[in-house]
C-alpha positions in Angstrom: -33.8 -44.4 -39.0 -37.2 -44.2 -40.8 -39.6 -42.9 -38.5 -43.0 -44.9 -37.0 -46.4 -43.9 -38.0 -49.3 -44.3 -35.2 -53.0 -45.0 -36.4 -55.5 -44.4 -33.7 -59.0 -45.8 -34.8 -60.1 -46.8 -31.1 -60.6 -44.4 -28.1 -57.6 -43.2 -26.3 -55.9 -41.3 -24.0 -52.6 -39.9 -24.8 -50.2 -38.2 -22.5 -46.5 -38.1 -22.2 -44.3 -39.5 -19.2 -40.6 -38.7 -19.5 -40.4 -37.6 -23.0 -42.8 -41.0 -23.8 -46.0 -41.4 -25.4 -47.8 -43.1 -23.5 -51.1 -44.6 -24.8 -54.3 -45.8 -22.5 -57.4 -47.4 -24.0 -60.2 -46.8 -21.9 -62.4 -49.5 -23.5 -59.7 -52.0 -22.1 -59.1 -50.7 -18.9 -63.5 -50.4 -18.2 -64.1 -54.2 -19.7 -65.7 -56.4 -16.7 -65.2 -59.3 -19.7 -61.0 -59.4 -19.4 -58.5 -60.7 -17.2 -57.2 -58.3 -14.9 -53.3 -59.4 -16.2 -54.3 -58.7 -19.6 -55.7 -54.8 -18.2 -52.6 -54.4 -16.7 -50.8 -54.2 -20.1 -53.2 -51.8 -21.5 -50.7 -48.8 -21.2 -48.5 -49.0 -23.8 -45.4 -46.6 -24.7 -43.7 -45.1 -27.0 -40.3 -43.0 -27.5 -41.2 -40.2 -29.4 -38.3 -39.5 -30.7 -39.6 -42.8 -33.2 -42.6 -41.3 -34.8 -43.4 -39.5 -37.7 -46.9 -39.5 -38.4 -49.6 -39.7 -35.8 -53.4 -40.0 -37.3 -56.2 -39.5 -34.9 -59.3 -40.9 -36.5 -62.0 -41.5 -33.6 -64.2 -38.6 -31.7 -63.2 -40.1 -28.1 -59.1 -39.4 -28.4 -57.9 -37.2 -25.7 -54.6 -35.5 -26.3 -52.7 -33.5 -23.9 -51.1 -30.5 -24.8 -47.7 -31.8 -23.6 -47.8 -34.7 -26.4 -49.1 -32.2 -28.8 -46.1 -29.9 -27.7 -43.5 -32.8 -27.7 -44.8 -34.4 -31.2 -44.1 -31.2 -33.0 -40.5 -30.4 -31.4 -39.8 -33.7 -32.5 -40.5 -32.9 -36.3 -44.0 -35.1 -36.2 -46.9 -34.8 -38.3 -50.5 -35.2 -36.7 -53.2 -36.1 -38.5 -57.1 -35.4 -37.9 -59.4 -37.2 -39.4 -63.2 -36.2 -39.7 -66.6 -38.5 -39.1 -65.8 -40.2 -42.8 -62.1 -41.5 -41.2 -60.8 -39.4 -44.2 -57.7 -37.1 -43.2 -59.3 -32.9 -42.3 -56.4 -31.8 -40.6 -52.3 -31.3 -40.3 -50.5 -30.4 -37.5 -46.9 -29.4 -38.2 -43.8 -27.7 -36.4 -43.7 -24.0 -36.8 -39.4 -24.1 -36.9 -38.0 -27.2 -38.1 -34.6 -26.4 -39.3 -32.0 -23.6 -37.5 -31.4 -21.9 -41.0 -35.1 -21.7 -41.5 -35.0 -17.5 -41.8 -31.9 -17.5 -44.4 -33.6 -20.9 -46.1 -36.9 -18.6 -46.4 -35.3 -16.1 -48.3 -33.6 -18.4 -50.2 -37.0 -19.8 -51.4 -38.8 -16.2 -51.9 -35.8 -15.3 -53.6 -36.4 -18.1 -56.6 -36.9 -16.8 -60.3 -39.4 -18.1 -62.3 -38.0 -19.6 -64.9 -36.3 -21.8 -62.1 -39.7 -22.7 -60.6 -40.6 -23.6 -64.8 -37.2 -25.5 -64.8 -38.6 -27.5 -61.6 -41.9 -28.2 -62.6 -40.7 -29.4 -66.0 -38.5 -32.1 -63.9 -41.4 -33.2 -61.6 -44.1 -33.1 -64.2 -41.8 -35.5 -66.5 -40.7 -38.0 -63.6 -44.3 -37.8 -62.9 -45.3 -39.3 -66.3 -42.5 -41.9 -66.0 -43.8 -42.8 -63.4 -47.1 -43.3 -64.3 -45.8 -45.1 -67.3 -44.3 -47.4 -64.8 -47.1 -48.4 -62.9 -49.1 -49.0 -66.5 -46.6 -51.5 -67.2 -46.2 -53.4 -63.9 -49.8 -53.3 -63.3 -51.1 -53.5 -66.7 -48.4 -55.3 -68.3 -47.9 -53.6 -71.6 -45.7 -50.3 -72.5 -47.2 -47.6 -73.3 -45.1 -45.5 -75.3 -47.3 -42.7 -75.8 -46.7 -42.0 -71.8 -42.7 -41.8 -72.6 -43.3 -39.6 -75.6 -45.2 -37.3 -73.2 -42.6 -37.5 -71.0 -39.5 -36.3 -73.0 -41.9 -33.5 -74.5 -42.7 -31.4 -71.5 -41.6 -27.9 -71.8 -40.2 -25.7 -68.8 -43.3 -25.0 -67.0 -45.4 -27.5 -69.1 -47.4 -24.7 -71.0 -48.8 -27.5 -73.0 -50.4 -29.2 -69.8 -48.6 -32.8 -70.3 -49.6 -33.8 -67.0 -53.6 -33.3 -67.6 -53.3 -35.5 -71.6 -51.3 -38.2 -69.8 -53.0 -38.2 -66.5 -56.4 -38.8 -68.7 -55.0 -41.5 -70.5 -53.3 -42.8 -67.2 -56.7 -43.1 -65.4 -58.5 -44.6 -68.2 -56.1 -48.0 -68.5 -55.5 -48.6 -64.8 -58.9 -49.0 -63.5 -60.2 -50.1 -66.8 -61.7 -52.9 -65.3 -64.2 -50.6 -63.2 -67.3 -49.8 -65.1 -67.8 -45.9 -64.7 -64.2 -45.5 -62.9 -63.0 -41.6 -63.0 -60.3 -40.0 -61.1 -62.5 -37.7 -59.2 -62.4 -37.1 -55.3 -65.9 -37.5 -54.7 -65.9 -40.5 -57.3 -66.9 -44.0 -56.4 -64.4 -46.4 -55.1 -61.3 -46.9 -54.8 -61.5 -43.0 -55.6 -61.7 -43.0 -51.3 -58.3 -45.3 -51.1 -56.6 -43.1 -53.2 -57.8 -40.1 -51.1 -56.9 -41.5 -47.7 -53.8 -42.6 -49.2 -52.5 -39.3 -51.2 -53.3 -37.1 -47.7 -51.1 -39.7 -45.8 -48.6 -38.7 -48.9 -48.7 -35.0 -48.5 -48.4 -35.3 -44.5 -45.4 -36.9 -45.5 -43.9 -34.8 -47.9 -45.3 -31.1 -45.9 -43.3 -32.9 -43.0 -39.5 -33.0 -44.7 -40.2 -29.3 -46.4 -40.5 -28.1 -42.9 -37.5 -30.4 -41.6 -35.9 -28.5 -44.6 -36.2 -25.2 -43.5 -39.0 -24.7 -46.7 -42.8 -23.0 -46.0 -45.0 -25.5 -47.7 -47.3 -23.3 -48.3 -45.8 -21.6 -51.4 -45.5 -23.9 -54.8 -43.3 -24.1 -57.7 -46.5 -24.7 -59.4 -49.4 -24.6 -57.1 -50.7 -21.3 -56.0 -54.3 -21.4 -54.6 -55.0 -19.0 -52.4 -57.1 -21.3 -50.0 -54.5 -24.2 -49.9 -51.7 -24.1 -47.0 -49.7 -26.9 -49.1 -49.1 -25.5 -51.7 -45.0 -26.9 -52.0 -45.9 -30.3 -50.8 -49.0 -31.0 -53.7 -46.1 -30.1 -56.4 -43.4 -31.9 -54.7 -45.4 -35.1 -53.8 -46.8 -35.3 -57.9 -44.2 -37.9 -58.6 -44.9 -39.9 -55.5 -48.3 -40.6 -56.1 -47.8 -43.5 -58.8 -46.9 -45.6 -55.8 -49.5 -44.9 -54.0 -51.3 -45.7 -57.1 -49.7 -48.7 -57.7 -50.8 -49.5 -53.8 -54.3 -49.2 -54.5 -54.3 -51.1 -57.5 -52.6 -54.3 -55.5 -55.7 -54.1 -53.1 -58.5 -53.9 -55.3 -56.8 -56.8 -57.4 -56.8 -58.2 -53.7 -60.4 -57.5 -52.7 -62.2 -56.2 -55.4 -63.4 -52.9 -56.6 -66.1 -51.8 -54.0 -63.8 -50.9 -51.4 -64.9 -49.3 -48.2 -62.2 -47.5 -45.9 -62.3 -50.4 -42.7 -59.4 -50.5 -40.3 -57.4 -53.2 -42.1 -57.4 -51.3 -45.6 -56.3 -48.3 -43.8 -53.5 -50.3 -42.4 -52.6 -51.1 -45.8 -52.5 -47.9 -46.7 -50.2 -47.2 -43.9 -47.2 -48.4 -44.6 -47.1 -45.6 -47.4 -43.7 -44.1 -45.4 -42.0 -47.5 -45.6 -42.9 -48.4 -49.5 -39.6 -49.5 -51.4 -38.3 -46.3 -53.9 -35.5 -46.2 -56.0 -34.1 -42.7 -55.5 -29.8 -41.6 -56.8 -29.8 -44.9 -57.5 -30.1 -46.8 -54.2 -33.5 -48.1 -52.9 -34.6 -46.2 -50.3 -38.1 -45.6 -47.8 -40.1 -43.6 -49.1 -40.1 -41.4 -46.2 -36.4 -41.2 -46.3 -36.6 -40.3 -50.0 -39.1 -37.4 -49.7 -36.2 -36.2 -47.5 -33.3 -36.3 -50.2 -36.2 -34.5 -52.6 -36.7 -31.8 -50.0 -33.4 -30.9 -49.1 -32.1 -31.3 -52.9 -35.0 -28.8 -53.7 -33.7 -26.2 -50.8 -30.4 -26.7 -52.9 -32.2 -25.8 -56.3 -33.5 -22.3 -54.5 -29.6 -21.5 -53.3 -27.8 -22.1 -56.7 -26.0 -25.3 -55.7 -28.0 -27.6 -57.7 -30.1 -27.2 -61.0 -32.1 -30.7 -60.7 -34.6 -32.3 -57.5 -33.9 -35.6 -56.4 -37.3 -37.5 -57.5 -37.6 -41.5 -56.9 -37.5 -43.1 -60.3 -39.1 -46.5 -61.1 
């Protein structure tokens, strides 16, 4: 069953009542301008067994420690957002698999030219990909992407990713006068953002399910980053996030601001439509296949990671 995510943007009150979430809006209940029988429905619940993701974006959200507590035993992720509504902070499960000790070892215990083999496999679906989205969105093929693709070397010493991401970047948002991939960059730079830290929630979510500490890449290693696994593993994800982005500024133009309903867009990021061994799949479900099949890559079962493929 693919799991719910929960956007608060509102003030709230959330405590748990038999192993439910349950959800009070104090700007409801304190209205003098509502009927009293639509009041009475504003304590909503939820099994949370059913979520996923849970992003807290407003100052005047109380949590108790017994949702906090219930959340994580139940393999959710909990997202902070700061006074810009953009994600600042991940809550995940310290244990979330009951091999997680041997499955740690397991991942310590990887060579390096495995973790080259790996990163040659994401950075190449990664380009695909891209090369992908260029042609849905663009509508033209761009053969130099594929050449780039089929040419990365274990470990990509020639840095394949950084020639075809430049290229990549420069024909999708060709249309925006002074458009660059850059974080602080003008918009939809902020959609992509909000929408890759909804991605990497995601995918740091299944590593732990998997018994894997995200904190140590295949490929990433800075010392100041906690997520290390999940920005490698989520590198061939982000073309449909991407792709996303590109739908809603074709939708409402190029000066984007983050309001509620383009967050809500952005949202449904765990439910998008990948095609992953073959069979269409969530996108939440599929981060899950690339997780385990990664675990399997560490213990000598497999050589290759399950990555969605457009």
């Amino acid at each position: 069953m693919i799991k719910k995510t929960l956007y608060f943007g509102n003030p709230a009150y959330l405590s748990l009542r038999n192993n439910q979430l349950v959800i009070k809006l104090p700007e409801v209940e304190k209205s003098t301008s509502l009927p009293d029988s639509f009041k009475e429905q504003s304590e909503i619940t939820k099994p949370i067994e059913d979520l996923g993701i849970v992003v807290l974006d407003h100052k005047q959200i109380t949590i108790t420690s017994g949702v906090l507590e219930s959340l994580l035993e139940n393999n959710c992720a909990v997202i902070t957002c700061d006074s810009k509504s953009m994600p600042v902070g991940l809550m995940l499960p310290l244990y979330g698999n009951t091999t997680q000790n041997e499955r740690f070892r397991q991942q310590l215990g990887a060579s390096l030219p495995l973790k080259k083999q790996l990163w040659q496999q994401t950075i190449k679906t990664k380009i695909d990909n891209q090369a992908s989205v260029l042609r849905v969105c663009v509508g033209e093929e761009m053969k130099c992407m594929r050449i780039w693709a089929n040419e990365v070397k274990s470990g990509d010493p020639e840095n394949l990713e950084a020639r075809a991401a430049a290229f990549y970047w420069k024909n999708l948002f060709a249309d925006i006068v002074g458009f660059t991939r850059d974080r602080e960059g003008i918009s939809p730079n902020n959609l992509l953002n909000y929408g890759y830290a909804i991605l990497r929630a995601i995918v740091a979510r299944a590593l732990v399910t998997s018994g894997l500490l995200p904190t140590l890449g295949i490929h990433h290693h800075n010392r100041y980053n906690a997520y290390c696994l999940a920005d490698d593993l989520m590198e061939p994800y982000r073309p449909y996030v991407d792709e996303l982005v590109f739908g809603l500024v074709k939708l409402y133009g190029a000066d984007l601001d983050l309001t509620k309903d383009i967050k809500s867009r952005l949202l449904v990021i765990p439910t998008l439509d990948v095609r992953i061994g073959g069979k269409r799949s969530p996108l939440m479900v599929a981060v899950a296949q690339t997780t385990a099949s990664l675990y399997k890559c560490f213990c000598g079962e497999i050589r290759r990671i399950s990555y969605p493929e457009r």
